[in-house]
Every structure is written in structure tokens, then in C-alpha cells.
N, C-alpha and C positions, 0 to 999 in steps of 0.2 A: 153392779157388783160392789159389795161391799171394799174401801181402801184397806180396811185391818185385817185382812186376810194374812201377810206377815206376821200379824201379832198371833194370830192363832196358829203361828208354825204351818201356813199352807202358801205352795206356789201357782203358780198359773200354766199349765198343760195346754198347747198348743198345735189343734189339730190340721187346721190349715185356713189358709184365707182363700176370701170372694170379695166379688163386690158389695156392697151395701146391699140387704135385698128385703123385700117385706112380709114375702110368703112364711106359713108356717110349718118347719119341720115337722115331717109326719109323726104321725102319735107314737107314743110309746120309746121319741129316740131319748137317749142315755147316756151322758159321758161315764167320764170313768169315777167320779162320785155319787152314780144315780141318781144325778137330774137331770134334764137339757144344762146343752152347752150354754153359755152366754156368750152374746157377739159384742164385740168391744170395735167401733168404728173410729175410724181414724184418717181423714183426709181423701175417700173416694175407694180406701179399701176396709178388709172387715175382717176381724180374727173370730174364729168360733174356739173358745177355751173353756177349761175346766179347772175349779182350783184343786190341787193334789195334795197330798202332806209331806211338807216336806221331808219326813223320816223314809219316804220313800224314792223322792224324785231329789231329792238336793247332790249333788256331786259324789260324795262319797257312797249312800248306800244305792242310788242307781247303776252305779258299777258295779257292784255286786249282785243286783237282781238283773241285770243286762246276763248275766251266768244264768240264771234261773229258767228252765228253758218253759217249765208250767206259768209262772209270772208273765215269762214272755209273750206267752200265747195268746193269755190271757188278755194283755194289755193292746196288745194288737189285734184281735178281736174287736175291743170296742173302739179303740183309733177306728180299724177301717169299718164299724158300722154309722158312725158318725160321720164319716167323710160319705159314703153311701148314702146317706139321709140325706147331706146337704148337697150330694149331688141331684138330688129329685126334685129340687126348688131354684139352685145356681148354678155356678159352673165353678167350684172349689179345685184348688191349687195345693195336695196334698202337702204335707210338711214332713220330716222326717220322725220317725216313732220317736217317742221320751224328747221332743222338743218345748223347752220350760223355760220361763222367763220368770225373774221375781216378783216386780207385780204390773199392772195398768200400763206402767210408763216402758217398763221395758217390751213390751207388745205392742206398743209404739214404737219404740226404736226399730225394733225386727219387721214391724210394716215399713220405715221410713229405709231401713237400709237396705231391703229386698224390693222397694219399689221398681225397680230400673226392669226388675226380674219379673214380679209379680204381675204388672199391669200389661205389657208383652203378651205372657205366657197365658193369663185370660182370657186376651183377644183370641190368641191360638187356636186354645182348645175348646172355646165356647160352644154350645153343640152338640159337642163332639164326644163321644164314649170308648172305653176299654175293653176288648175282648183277649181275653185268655188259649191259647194252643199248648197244649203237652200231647207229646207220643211218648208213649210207653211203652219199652221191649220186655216182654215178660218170658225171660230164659226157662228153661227147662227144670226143674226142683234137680239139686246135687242129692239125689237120696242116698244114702246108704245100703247096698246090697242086702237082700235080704237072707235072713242066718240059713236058711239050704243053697245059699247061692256062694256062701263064703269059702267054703270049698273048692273053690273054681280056682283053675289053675291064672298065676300073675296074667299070664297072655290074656286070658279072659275080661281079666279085670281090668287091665290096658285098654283091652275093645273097647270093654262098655265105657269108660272114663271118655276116650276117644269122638265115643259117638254119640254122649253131652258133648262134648266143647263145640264139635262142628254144629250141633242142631243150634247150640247158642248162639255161634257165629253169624249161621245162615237167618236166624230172627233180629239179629243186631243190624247183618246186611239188608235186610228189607226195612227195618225201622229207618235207617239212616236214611237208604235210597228214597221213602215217602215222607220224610223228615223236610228232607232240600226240596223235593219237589212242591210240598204243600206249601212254606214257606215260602217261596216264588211268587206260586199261585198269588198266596194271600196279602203280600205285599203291593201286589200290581189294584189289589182292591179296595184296600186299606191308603191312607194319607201317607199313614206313617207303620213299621217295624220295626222292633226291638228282641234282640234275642238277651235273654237271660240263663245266668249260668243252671246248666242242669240240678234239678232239685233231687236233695238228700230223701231218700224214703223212710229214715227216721225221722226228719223232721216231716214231711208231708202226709206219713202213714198210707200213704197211697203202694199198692204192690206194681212190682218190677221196676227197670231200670229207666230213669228218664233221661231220652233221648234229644228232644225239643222239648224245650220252654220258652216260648215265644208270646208278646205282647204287640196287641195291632191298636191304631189309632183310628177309627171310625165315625164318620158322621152320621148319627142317630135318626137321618133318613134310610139310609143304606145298611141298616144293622140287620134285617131279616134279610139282605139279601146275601150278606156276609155270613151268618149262621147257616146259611142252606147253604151255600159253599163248601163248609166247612164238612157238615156232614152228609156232603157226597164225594167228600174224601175220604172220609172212612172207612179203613182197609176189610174192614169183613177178612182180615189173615189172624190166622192158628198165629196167636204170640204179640202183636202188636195191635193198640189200640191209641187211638185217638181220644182227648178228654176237653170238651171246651167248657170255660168258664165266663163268666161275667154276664151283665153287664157290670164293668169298677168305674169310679171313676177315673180319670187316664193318670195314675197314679206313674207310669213307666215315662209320660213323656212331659211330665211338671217342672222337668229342672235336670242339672246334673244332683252329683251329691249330696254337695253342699245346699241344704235347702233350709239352710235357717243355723244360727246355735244351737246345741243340745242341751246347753246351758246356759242363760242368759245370766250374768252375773250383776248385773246393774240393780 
């Protein structure tokens, strides 16, 4: 990679490390400049970056597009299909979205001070794959009576009010009840389990209410037998349904937070 990337007002975007490796990214992968990433080696580990511009990733207007919820998407999108790629070839150590270093040497630095972290977590998860659980309780529509029904006397309209809340109650009571139970299950199958906060159905456009969102650690011998699992848990019930995704790479069980600067300032 070019060293004057600075001079042309661009930083270096940081999607995650691996070890050194020789295989080639499958065709067609893209960072967030529309090229292949470039791997930048450094002492037995390996950053896979992209240079960005800075008018978008430098401190100040990244906070501002961090609001941007289409930007957002956007950009996480091609994060996670670059970590995806490189999970086909290595065993990559996801880093956190908009993680930016100024140039060469500071990707350096962020190898050399996330080592103690990086080379661990490697060994870990070497292998090993991410599978995705969400349940979804999909309540009853609150419709609004229809205009020959508005007529009906308050008591009426009590009932019907009534008898939505208990039917949402009673699909919320079943969602939960195969929520814990599947989670159990899938825990005893899986290395490792991660529950994550229930997701927003504005952000994920997916309909009804998410009950489980859960992340399982998997070894990639054991991954069909984990998916058939999963979907003979599958309630086949009016209102709740199961969604599995993946294969990710084990983005849930790479680290805590803290997985790097967001901003490397050096």
C-alpha cells in the first residue's frame, strides 16, 4: 500500500485480523473503496484494511454519520462481507465497525497492543463458526374496529381490547417458554452461548416482537448437526417463529468491547 495515503486526505479502515495466510479471497470480495482489502503483516499477525477518506472516517464527521442509520447500514454491510470472505480462507478476529488507524504504522501499533488478545482468541476460535437464533412473537395486529362496529356499546369495545392483550400475552407466554427452552438445548451443543439484547424491528425490518437473540459458538464439524437442531425446534405455533442465521464469522465471541480504537490517532 501506498505510504502517501495521508497526503491524499485517506485513513486506513480496519476490518479485523488473522494470521498471515496465502490463500486468495474469494472473487469478487470488496472493501469499503471497491477493491480487495489489503493485508498489512506484522510480526506473526495480519490486518486486512481499506484506505477511507478521511472526510468521512476522521473523528469529527464519523460521529455524525455514526447518526446516519442508511450510512450505517451500509457500512456494516461491507465490514461484515469482508470479514465473511476472510472467514472462507482464515480464522479472522472481527474488530469493531469504523475501526481506523492513520496510516501503516498505526496498524501496527493496534497489532502490537491487541496482541496478548489477538493471538489467544485465534487459537480459540480457530475452526470454529457462528450461528445466529432469534424467536419472534408476532402479536396480534391492534386493528381499529371497523366503522359498522363503532357503534358498539364501551363494554364491547373493552371486550374486544381485552381479548387482543390476552391473545398477545398468551403468544408472548409461548415465545418465552421455547425461547429458554431452545437456548438450553442449544447451549449444551454449541462450545460456547451468547445472548444479545433483543433487536429493534426498526432496525432489523424483520416483523413481530424479538423475543431471543442469541449467538452460538460452533465447530464447523458439528454445524449440520447444530442446524438440524435447531429446526426441529421449530414451533410450527400460530404467532411464534424461529429464524436461524449464519454461517458469521464468531463475531459474538472475538473479545469483549473494547476491540481495538475507533480512532487511532497516531
Amino acid at each position: 500500500m501506498n505510504d502517501d495515503h495521508l497526503l491524499d486526505g485517506h485513513l486506513l479502515y480496519v476490518y479485523a485480523v488473522t494470521r498471515p495466510f496465502a490463500a486468495a479471497l474469494p472473487a469478487g470480495t470488496c472493501g469499503l473503496d471497491g477493491a480487495p482489502p489489503t493485508l498489512i503483516e506484522h510480526e506473526g499477525l495480519c490486518a486486512a484494511v481499506s484506505p477511507v477518506p478521511a472526510a468521512d472516517f476522521d473523528a469529527a464527521p464519523l460521529r455524525a454519520h455514526l447518526e446516519d442509520m442508511d450510512w450505517l447500514a451500509a457500512t456494516a454491510r461491507t465490514h461484515q462481507s469482508v470479514i465473511a470472505a476472510l472467514a472462507e480462507v482464515t480464522c479472522p478476529v472481527p474488530l469493531r465497525l469504523a475501526t481506523v488507524c492513520r496510516d501503516e504504522d498505526g496498524v501496527r501499533r493496534l497489532l502490537d497492543s491487541g496482541r496478548a488478545r489477538f493471538e489467544p482468541t485465534i487459537e480459540r476460535l480457530d475452526g470454529r463458526i457462528e450461528w445466529g437464533v432469534k424467536v419472534y412473537a408476532d402479536a396480534p395486529e391492534r386493528a381499529e374496529p371497523a366503522p359498522e362496529v363503532k357503534a358498539a356499546t364501551g363494554r364491547d369495545y373493552l371486550r374486544r381490547r381485552l381479548g387482543q392483550r390476552q391473545s398477545r400475552d398468551e403468544t408472548w407466554r409461548k415465545a418465552g417458554t421455547l425461547s429458554r427452552a431452545l437456548h438450553a438445548d442449544l447451549c449444551e451443543r454449541a462450545e460456547a452461548g451468547r445472548l444479545h439484547q433483543p433487536q429493534s424491528a426498526r432496525l432489523s425490518g424483520a416483523s413481530g416482537e424479538n423475543v431471543l437473540n442469541a449467538a452460538y459458538l460452533v465447530p464447523r464439524e458439528r454445524s449440520e448437526e447444530f442446524v438440524a437442531a435447531v429446526r426441529e425446534r421449530n414451533p410450527h405455533v400460530d404467532g411464534v417463529r424461529v429464524e436461524l442465521t449464519g454461517p458469521w464469522a464468531p463475531y459474538s465471541f472475538a473479545g469483549g468491547p473494547d476491540d481495538g480504537a475507533d480512532q487511532e490517532e497516531s
